[in-house]
N, C-alpha and C positions, 0 to 999 in steps of 0.2 A: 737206380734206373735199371730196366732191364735188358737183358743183353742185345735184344733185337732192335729195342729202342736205339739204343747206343749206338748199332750199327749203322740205323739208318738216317742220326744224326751224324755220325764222319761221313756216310756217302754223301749226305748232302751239303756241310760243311766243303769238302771235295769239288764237286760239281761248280760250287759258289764260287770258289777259290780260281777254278781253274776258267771259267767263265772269264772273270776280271784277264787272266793270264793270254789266255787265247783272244779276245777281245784287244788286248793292249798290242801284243804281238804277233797276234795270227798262228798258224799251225805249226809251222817250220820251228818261228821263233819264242812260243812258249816253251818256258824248262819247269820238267817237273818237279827238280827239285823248289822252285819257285812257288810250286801249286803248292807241296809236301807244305812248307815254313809259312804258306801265307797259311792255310788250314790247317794247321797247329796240329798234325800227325804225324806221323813215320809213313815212310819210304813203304815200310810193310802193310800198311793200312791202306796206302796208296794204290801197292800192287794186289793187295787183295779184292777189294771193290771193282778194282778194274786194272784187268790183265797188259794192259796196254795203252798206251797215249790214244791210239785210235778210238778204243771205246769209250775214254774218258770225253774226248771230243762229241762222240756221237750222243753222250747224256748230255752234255750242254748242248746240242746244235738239238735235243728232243726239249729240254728245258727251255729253248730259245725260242720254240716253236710253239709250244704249251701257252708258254706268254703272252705270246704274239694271237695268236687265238684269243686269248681271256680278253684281251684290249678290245677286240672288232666285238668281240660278243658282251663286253659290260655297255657296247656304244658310246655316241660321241658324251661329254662332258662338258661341251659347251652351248649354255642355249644363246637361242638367238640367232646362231651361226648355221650357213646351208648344214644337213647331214653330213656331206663327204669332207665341208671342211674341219665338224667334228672330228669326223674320224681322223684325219690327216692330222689336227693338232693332237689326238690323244693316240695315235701312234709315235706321233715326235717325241711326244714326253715319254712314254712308256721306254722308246731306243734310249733315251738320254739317262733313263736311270735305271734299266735293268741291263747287267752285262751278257746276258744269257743271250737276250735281245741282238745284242753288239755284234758278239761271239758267232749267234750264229748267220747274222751279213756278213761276219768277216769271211766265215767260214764259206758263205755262196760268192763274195767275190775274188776270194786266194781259191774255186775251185776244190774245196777240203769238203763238202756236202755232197751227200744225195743230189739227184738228178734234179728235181723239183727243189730241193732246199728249202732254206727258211721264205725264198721268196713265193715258195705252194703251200707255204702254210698260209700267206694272204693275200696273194697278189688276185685269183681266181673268188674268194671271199668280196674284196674290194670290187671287184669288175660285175660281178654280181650285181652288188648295193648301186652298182650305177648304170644300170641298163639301163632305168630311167631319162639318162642324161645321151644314151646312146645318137640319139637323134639329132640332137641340137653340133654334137660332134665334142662335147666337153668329155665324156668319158676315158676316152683315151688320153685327152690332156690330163686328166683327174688321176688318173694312173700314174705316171712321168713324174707329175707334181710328188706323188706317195715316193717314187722312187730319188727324186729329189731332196727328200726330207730327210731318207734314209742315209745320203751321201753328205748332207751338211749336219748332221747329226753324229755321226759315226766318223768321219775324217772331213771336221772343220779346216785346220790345219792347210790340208791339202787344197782343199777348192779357195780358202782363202789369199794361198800363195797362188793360183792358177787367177782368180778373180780379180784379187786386190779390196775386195770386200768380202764383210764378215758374214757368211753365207746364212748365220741366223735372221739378221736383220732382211738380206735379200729374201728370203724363207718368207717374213712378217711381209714384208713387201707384197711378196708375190700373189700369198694368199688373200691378203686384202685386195688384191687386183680380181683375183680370181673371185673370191666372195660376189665383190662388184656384179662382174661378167654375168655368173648364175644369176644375181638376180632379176640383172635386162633380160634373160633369156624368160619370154612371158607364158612360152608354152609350157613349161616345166614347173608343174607345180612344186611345190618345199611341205 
């Protein structure tokens, strides 16, 4: 394997690693030595790639955003279902299984991002896809709902002990209500 190969398998081994870490614990409470041993490196390969915890964060919170783009732009995944609630189930999956994803909502709501954060990489994408629905006044619901999915996906735990229900099932609920809704509304075509 060649040497540049190599390298840009530990940086991205690295990124993956610390993804999971920052994602589990957030900014404060990720240790690097925890990134080093889950990404099977040295301390030195660590510091080399990336000079700093900071920048190691800003490659996942860019990896978390790269993502999160790829999702809105492969489109929804489900037919049958309005557009936007496509997109809302195929961004729930994509947070549920990529930590990048996780890592960097964690990262916009501990404050550890950019200005705009992971929520400009789509929240302005989304609000777009639904000017269509501007009028009838669901858009803005359709938004809340996105940011919704992001908080029952990302810290179940949390809303569960705040709810007493298990925010996935409330999630299916919702959007089933919501699917509903869109389709009474008769001026909006699909």
């Amino acid at each position: 394997m060649a040497r540049q190969e190599r390298a840009e398998q530990t940086r991205r081994k690295l990124v993956e690693a610390a993804a999971e870490e920052f994602a589990a614990h957030g900014y404060s409470g990720a240790s690097l030595s925890g990134i080093v041993r889950s990404a099977g490196v040295t301390m030195g390969a660590l510091t080399f790639h990336f000079p700093s915890k900071s920048l190691l964060a800003d490659a996942v919170q860019e990896a978390g955003e790269d993502a999160t783009r790829a999702v809105l732009d492969a489109g929804p995944v489900t037919p049958g279902l309005p557009a936007p609630i496509g997109d809302i189930l195929a961004l729930a999956g994509a947070i549920e299984a990529n930590p990048s994803m996780r890592a960097a909502a964690r990262f916009a709501r501990d404050g550890h991002s950019p200005a705009a954060g992971w929520y400009g990489s789509w929240v302005p994408e989304v609000r777009a896809r639904l000017g269509r629905y501007e009028a009838s006044g669901l858009a803005p619901l359709l938004t809340f709902v996105l940011l919704g999915v992001e908080a029952a996906t990302v810290a179940p735990e949390t809303l569960r002990a705040v709810t007493g229900s298990d925010p996935r099932d409330d999630l299916a609920r919702a959007l089933e209500t919501l699917s509903d809704l869109m389709a009474s509304v008769q001026s909006v075509p699909e």
